[in-house]
ROPAKOL-415884 format. One record per residue (C-alpha): residue number from 0; x, y, z. Coordinates in steps of 0.2 Angstrom, whole numbers, padded with zeros to 4 digits. Layout:
N
@num NUM X X Y Y Z Z
...
END
This chain:
119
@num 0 X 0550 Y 0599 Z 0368
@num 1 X 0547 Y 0612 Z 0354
@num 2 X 0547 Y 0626 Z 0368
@num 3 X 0559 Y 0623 Z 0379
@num 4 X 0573 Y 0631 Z 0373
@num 5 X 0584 Y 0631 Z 0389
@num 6 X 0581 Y 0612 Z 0391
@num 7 X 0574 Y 0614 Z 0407
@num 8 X 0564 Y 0596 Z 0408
@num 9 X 0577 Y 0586 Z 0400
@num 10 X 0592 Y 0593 Z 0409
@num 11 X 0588 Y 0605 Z 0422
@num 12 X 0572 Y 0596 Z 0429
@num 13 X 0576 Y 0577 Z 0426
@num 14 X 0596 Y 0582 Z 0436
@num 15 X 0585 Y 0591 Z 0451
@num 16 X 0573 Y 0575 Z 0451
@num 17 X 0589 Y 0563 Z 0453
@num 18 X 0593 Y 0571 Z 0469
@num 19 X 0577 Y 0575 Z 0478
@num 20 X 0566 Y 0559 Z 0479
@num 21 X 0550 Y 0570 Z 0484
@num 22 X 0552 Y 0577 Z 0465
@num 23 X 0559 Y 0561 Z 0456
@num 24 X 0541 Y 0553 Z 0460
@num 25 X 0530 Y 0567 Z 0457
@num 26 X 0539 Y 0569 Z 0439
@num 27 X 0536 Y 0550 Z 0437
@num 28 X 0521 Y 0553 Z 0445
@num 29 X 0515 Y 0565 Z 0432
@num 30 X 0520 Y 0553 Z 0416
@num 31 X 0512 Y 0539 Z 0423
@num 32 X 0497 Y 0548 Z 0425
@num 33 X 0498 Y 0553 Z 0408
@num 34 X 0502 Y 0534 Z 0404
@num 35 X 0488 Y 0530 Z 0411
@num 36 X 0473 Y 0540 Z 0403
@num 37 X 0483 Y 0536 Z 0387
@num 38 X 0486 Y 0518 Z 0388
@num 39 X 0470 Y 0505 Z 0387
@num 40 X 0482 Y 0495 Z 0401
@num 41 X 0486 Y 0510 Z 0409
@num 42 X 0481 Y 0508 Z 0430
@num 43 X 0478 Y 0521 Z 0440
@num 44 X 0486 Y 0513 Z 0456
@num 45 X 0504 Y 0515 Z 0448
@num 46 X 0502 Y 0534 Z 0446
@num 47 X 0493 Y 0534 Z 0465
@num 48 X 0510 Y 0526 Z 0474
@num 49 X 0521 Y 0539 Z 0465
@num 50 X 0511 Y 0553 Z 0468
@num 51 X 0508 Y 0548 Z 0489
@num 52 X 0526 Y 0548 Z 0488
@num 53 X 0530 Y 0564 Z 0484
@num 54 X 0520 Y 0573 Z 0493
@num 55 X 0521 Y 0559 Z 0510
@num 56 X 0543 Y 0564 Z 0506
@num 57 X 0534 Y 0584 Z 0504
@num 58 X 0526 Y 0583 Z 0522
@num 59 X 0539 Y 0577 Z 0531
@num 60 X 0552 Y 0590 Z 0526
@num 61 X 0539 Y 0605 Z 0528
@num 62 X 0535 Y 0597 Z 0546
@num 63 X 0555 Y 0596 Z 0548
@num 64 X 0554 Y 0615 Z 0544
@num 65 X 0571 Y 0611 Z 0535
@num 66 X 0577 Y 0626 Z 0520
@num 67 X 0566 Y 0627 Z 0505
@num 68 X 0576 Y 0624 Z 0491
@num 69 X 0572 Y 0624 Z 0473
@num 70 X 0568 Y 0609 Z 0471
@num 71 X 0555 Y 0609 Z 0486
@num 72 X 0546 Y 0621 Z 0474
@num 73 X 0548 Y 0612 Z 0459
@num 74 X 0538 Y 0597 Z 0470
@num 75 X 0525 Y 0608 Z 0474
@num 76 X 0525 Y 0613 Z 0457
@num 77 X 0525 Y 0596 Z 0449
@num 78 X 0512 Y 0591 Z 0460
@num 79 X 0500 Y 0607 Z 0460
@num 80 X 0501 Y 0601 Z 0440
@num 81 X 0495 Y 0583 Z 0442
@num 82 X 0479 Y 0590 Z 0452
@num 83 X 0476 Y 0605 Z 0440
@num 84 X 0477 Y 0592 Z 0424
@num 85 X 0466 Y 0578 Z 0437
@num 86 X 0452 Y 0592 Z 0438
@num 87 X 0452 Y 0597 Z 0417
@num 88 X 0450 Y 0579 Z 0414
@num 89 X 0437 Y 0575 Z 0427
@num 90 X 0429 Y 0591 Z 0418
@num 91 X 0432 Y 0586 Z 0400
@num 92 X 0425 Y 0569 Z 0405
@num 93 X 0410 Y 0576 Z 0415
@num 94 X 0405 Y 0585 Z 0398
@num 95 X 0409 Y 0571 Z 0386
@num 96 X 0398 Y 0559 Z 0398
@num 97 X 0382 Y 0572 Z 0398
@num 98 X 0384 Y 0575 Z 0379
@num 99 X 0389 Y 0558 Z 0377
@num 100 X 0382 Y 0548 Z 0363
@num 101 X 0389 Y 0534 Z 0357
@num 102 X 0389 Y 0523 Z 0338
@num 103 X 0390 Y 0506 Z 0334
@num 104 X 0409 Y 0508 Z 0333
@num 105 X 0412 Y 0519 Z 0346
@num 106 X 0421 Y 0517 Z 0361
@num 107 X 0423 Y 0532 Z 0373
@num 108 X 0436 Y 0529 Z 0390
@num 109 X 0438 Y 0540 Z 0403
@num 110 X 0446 Y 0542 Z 0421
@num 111 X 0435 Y 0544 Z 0436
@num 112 X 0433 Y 0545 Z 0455
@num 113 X 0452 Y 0534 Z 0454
@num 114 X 0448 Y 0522 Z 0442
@num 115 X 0452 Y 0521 Z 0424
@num 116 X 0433 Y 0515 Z 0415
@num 117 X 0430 Y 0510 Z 0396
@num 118 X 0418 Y 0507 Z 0387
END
């Protein structure tokens, strides 16, 4: 990354994630959502088991009131960015779909409601 000049998500981030499952699969889960919005074979179900994952693995060590660490934040993190990127596409494709107009060559796909459409 052009910005990350201490190397945090190729080092720091990805050598957290290989020890703490709960943040290995809401890293994943944050690519393969992003694989999926990008890819026209992309399926929303392979982000979805990633995703309940990490936060199923979150719950059960809040509910066993173990120590926060920081890789417990990192989770909450990761996963607080999956939703806020979830809500600014449903909104980008909210307004593409009300100023929507489409050409003879045109094809406009978008995610919605858990399912990847294209038209």
């Amino acid at each position: 990354m052009a910005n990350d000049s201490d190397d945090f998500f190729r080092s720091i981030l990805t050598g957290m994630a290989i020890r703490n499952e709960a943040l290995l699969n809401a890293v994943v889960g944050f690519a393969a959502y992003h694989y999926t919005l990008k890819s026209p074979n992309g399926r929303i179900k392979e982000f979805l088991q990633y995703y309940n994952r990490s936060v199923s693995l979150l719950l059960a060590h809040l509910k066993r009131k173990e120590k926060h660490t920081v890789a417990t934040l990192l989770t909450i993190l990761q996963l607080a960015t999956i939703e806020v990127s979830r809500e600014l596409q449903e909104k980008r494709l909210d307004s593409n779909h009300a100023n929507r107009s489409t050409s003879a060559t045109g094809s406009i796909s978008w995610a919605t409601k858990g399912q990847l459409l294209s038209y």
